[in-house]
PyMOL CGO cylinders between C-alpha atoms (Angstrom):
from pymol import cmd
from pymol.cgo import CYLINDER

trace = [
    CYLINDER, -9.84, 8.67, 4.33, -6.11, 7.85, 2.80, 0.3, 1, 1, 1, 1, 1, 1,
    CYLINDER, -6.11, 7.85, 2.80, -5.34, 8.97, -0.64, 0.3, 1, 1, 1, 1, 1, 1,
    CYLINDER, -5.34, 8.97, -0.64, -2.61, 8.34, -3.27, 0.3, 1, 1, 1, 1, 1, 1,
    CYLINDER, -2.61, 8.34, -3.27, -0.85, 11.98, -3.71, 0.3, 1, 1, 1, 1, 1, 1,
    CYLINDER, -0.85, 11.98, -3.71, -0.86, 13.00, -7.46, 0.3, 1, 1, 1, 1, 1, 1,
    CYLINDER, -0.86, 13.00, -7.46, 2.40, 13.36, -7.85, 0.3, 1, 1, 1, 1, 1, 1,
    CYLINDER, 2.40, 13.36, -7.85, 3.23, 9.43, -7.37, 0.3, 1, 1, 1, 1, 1, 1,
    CYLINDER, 3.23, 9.43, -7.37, 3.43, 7.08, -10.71, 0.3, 1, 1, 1, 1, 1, 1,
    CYLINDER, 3.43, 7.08, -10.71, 3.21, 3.71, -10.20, 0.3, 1, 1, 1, 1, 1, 1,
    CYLINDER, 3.21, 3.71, -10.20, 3.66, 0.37, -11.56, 0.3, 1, 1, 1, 1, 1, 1,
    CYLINDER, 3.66, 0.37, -11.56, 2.54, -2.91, -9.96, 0.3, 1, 1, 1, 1, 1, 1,
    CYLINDER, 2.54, -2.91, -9.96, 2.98, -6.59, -10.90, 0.3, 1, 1, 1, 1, 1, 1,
    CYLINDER, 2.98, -6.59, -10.90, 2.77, -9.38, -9.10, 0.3, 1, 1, 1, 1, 1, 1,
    CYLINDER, 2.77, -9.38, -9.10, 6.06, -9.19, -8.02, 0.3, 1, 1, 1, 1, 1, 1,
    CYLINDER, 6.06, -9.19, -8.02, 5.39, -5.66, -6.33, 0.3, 1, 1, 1, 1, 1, 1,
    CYLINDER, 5.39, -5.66, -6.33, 5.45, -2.32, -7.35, 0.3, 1, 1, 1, 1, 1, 1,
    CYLINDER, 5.45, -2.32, -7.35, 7.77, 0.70, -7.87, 0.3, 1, 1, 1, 1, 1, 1,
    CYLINDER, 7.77, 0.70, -7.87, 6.56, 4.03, -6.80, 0.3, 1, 1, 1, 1, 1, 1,
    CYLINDER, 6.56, 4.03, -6.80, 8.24, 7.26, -8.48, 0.3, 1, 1, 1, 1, 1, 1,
    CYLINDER, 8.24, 7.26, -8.48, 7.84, 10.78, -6.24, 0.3, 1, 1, 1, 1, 1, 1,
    CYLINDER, 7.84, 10.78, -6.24, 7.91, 12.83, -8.93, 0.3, 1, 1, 1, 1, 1, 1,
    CYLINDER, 7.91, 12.83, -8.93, 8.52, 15.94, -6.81, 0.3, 1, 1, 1, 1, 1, 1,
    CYLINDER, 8.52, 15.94, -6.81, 11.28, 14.53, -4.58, 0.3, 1, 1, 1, 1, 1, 1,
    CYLINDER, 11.28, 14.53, -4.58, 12.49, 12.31, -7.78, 0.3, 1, 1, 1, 1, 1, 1,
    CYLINDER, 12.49, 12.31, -7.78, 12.54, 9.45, -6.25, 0.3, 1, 1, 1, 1, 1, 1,
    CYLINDER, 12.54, 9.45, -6.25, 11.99, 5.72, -6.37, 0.3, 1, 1, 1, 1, 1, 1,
    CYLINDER, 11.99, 5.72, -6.37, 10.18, 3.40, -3.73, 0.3, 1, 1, 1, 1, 1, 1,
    CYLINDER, 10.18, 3.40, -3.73, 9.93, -0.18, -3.86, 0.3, 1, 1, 1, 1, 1, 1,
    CYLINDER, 9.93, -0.18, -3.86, 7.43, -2.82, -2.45, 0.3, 1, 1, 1, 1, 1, 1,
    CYLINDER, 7.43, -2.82, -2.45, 7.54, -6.28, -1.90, 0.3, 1, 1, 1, 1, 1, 1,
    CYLINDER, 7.54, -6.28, -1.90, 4.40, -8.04, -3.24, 0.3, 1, 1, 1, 1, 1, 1,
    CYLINDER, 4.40, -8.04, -3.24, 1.95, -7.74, -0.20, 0.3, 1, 1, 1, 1, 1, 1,
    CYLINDER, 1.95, -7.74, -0.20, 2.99, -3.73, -0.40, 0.3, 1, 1, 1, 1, 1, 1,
    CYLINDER, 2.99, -3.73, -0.40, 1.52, -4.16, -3.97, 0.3, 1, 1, 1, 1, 1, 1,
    CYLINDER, 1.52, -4.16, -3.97, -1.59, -5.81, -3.07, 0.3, 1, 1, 1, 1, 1, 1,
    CYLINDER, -1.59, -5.81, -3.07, -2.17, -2.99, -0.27, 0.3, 1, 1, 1, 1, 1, 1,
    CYLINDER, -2.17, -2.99, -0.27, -0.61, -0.38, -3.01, 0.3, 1, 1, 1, 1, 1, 1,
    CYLINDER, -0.61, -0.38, -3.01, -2.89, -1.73, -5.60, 0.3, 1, 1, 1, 1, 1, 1,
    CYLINDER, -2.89, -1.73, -5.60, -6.26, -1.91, -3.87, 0.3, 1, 1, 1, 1, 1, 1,
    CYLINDER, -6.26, -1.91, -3.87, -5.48, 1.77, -2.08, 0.3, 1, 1, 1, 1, 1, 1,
    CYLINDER, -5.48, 1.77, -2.08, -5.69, 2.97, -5.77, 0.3, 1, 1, 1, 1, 1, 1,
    CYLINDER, -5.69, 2.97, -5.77, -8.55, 1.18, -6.19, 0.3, 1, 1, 1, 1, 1, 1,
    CYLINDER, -8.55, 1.18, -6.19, -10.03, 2.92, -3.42, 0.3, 1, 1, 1, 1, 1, 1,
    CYLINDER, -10.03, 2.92, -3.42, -10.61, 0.51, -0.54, 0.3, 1, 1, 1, 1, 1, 1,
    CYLINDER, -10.61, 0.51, -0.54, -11.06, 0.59, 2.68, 0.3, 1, 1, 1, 1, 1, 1,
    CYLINDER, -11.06, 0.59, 2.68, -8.10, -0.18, 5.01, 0.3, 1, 1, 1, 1, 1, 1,
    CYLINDER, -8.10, -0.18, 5.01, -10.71, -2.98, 6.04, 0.3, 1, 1, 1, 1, 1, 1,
    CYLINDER, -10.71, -2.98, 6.04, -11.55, -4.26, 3.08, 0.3, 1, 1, 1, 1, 1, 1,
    CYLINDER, -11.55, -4.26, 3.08, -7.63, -4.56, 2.23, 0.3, 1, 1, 1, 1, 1, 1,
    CYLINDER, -7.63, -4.56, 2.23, -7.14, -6.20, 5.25, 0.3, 1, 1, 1, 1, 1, 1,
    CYLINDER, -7.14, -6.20, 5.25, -9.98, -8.86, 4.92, 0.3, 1, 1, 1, 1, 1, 1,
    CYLINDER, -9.98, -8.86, 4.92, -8.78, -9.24, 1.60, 0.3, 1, 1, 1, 1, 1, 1,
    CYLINDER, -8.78, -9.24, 1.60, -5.04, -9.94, 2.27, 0.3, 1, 1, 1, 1, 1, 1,
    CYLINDER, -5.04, -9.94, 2.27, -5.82, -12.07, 5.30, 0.3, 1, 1, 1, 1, 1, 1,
    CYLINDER, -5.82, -12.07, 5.30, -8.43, -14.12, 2.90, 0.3, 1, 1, 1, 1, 1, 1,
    CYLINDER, -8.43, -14.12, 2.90, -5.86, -14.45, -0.05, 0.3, 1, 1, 1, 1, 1, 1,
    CYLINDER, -5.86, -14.45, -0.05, -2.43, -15.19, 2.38, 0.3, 1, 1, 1, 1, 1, 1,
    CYLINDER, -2.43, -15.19, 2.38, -5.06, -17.29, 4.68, 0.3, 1, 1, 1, 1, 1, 1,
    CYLINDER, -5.06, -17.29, 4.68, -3.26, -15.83, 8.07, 0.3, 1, 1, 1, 1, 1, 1,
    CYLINDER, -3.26, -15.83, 8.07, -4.67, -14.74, 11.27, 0.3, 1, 1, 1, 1, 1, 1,
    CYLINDER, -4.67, -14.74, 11.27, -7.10, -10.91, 10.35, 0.3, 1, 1, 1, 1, 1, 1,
    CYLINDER, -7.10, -10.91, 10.35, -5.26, -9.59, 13.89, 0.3, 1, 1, 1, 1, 1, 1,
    CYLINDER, -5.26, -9.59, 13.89, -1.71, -10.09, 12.44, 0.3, 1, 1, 1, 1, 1, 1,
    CYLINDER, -1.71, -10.09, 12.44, -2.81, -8.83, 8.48, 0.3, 1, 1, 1, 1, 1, 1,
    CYLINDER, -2.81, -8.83, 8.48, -4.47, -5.94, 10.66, 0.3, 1, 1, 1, 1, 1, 1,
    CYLINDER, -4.47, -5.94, 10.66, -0.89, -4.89, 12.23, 0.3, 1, 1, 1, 1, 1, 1,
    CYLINDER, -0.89, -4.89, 12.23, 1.24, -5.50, 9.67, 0.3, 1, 1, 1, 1, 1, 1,
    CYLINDER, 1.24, -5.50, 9.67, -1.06, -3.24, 7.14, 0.3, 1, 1, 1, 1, 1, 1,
    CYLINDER, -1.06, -3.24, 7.14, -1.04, -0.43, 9.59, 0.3, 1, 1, 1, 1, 1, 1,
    CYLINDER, -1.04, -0.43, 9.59, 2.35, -0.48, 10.52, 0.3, 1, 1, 1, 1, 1, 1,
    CYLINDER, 2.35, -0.48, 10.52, 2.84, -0.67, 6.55, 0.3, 1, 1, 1, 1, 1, 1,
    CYLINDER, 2.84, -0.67, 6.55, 0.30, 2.40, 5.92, 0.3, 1, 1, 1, 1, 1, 1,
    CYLINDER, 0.30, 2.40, 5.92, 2.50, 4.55, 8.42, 0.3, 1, 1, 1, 1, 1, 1,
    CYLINDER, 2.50, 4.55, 8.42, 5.41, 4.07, 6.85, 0.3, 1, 1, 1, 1, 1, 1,
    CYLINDER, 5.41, 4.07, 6.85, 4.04, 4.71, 3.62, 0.3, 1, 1, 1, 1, 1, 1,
    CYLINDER, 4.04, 4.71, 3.62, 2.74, 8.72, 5.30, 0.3, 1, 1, 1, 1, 1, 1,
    CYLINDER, 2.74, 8.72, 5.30, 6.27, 8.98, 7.04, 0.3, 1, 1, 1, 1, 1, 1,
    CYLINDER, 6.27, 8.98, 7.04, 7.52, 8.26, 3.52, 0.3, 1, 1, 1, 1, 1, 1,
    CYLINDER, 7.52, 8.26, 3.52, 4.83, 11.09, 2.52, 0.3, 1, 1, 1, 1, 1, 1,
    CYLINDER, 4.83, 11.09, 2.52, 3.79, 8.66, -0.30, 0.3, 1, 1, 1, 1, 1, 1,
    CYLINDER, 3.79, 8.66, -0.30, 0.48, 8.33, 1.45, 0.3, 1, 1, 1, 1, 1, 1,
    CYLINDER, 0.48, 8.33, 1.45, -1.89, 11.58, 2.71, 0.3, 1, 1, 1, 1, 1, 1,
    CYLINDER, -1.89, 11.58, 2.71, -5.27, 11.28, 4.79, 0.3, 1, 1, 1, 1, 1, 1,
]
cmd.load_cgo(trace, "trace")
C-alpha cells in the first residue's frame, strides 16, 4: 500500500498542488493531473481507483491513464515524497 510520509504539507487547487518536505525543506510542484493523483492518494485510494477515476474525468484511453500514473507514482518514491 502507498502512503503520504508525515513530514509532507500540502496544498492542492485545481490548478495543482505544492508539496513542502519539511525535512529536506523543500518545495515540489504538480501540474493539475499530479493534484488529482496527489489529492485522491490522501484520500486513500487505490492506485486503481485513481486511475479509473482520471481516465473517467480526462475521458482517455484506462491503458495510457494506467502508464502515465505509474510512471508518475515512481517519480513521486524517487523523489521520496511517496513510501509503500
Amino acid at each position: 500500500m502507498l502512503s503520504l510520509p508525515s513530514h509532507l504539507c500540502t496544498v492542492v487547487n485545481q490548478d495543482g498542488a505544492a508539496v513542502l518536505d519539511v525535512s529536506r525543506n523543500q518545495i515540489s510542484t504538480l501540474n493539475s493531473t499530479g493534484g488529482f493523483v496527489w489529492e485522491r492518494l490522501q484520500q486513500g485510494q487505490t492506485v486503481e481507483e485513481i486511475i479509473r477515476g482520471l481516465a473517467n474525468e480526462s475521458n482517455t484511453d484506462l491503458a495510457i491513464v494506467e502508464r502515465g500514473v505509474q510512471a508518475f507514482l515512481e517519480q513521486l518514491k524517487s523523489e521520496r515524497l511517496l513510501s509503500i
